[in-house]
N, C-alpha and C positions, 0 to 999 in steps of 0.2 A: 504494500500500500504506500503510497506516497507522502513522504514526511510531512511537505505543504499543505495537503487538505488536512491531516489529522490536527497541525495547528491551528488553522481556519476556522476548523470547527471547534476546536477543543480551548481554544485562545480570544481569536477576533472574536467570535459571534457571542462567547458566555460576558466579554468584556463590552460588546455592546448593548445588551440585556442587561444585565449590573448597573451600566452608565444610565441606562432610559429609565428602568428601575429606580432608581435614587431619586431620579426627578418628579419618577410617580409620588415616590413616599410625599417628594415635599411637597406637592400639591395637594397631595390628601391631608399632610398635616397641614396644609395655608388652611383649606376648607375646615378644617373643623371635626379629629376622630382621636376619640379615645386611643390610646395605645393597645389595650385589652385587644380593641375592635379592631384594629389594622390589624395586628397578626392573625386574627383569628378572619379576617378575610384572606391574610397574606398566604395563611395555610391551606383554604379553599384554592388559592391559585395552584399551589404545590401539589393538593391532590388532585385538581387536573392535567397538572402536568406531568405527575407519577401514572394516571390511566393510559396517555397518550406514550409514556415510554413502555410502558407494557407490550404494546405493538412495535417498539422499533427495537429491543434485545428478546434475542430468541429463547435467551435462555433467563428461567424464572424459578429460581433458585430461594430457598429462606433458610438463615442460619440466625439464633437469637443472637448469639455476642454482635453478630456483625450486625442486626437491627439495635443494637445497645451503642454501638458505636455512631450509627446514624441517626438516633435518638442523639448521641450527646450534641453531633455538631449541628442539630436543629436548635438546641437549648444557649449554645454560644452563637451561633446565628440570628436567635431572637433578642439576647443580650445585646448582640451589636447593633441590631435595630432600634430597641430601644434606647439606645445610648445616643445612636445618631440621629433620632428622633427628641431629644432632651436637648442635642446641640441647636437643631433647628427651631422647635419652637421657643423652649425654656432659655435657652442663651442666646437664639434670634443670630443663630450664626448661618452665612452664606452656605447653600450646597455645593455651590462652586469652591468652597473652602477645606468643606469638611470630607467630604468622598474624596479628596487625595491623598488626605491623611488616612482614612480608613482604611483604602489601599494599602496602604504602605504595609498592611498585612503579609504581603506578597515576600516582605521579607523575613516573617514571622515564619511562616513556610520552606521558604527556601534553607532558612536556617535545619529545621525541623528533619526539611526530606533529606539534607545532609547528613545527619548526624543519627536521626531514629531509622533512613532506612536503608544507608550508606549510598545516597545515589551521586556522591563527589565522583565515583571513578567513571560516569557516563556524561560528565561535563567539564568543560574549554573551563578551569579556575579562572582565567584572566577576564574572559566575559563576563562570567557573572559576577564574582567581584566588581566589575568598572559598572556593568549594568546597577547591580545591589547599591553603588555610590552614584548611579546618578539619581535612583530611586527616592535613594536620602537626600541628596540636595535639592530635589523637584518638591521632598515634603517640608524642609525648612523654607524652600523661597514662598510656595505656598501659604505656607502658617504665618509667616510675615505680610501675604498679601493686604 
C-alpha cells in the first residue's frame, strides 16, 4: 500500500476534522450549552461514527482490556474538552489561540510512542526532533499571540 494515502488518511483528513471540530465546539459554546450537554451530544456523534466504521473494518473483534483502554482515552478526551471549553467560555480565550496549544499534545505522544512502544528505531531522530522544536516554538509564539 502506498505510504502517501495511508498519511492522507490517517494525518490530513483526522487533522482537518479536529480543526473544523474545534470551531464547532466554539460555536456551540458562543450559542449557549451546558458542558454535561455537549458531550453527551458529542458522544451521539461518536456512536454514529462507530456504526458507520462497522462497515469499513472487516474484522469485528471484542476484547475487554482493550475496551478498558478505549474507555480510558474517551475519559481524557472529554477532560480535554472540557478544559478547552473552560478556556473559551470561562476565560473568553481565542480558538484561534487555544487548539494550538492543545495540539501540542502531538508531543505528548510522540514522546510516549518513543519510549512505551520503542518506535525511535522506525524514525529519521533528526526530523522529528527539528519537527518536535518547531512544534514548540509554533506553541510559545502562539501563547504570546
Amino acid at each position: 500500500m502506498n505510504d502517501s494515502i495511508g498519511i492522507f488518511i490517517g494525518g490530513f483528513i483526522p487533522a482537518l476534522a479536529f480543526g473544523v471540530g474545534a470551531l464547532l465546539q466554539k460555536q456551540s459554546n458562543d450559542i449557549g450549552i451546558g458542558q454535561n450537554y455537549y458531550l453527551l451530544y458529542f458522544a451521539v456523534g461518536i456512536v454514529l461514527t462507530s456504526v458507520a466504521s462497522y462497515f469499513l473494518f472487516p474484522r469485528h473483534h471484542l476484547s475487554h482490556l482493550a475496551g478498558l483502554f478505549a474507555m480510558g482515552h474517551g475519559v481524557l478526551f472529554g477532560a480535554g474538552f472540557i478544559c478547552l471549553a473552560m478556556g473559551l467560555t470561562i476565560y473568553q480565550e481565542p480558538v484561534s489561540k487555544l487548539v494550538p496549544l492543545a495540539n501540542m499534545s502531538t508531543l505528548v505522544t510522540v514522546f510516549l510512542g518513543l519510549t512505551i512502544f520503542g518506535e525511535y528505531a522506525k524514525l529519521n531522530a533528526f526530523n522529528l526532533l527539528l519537527g518536535a522544536s518547531l512544534v514548540v516554538c509554533g506553541g510559545v509564539l502562539v501563547s504570546r499571540a
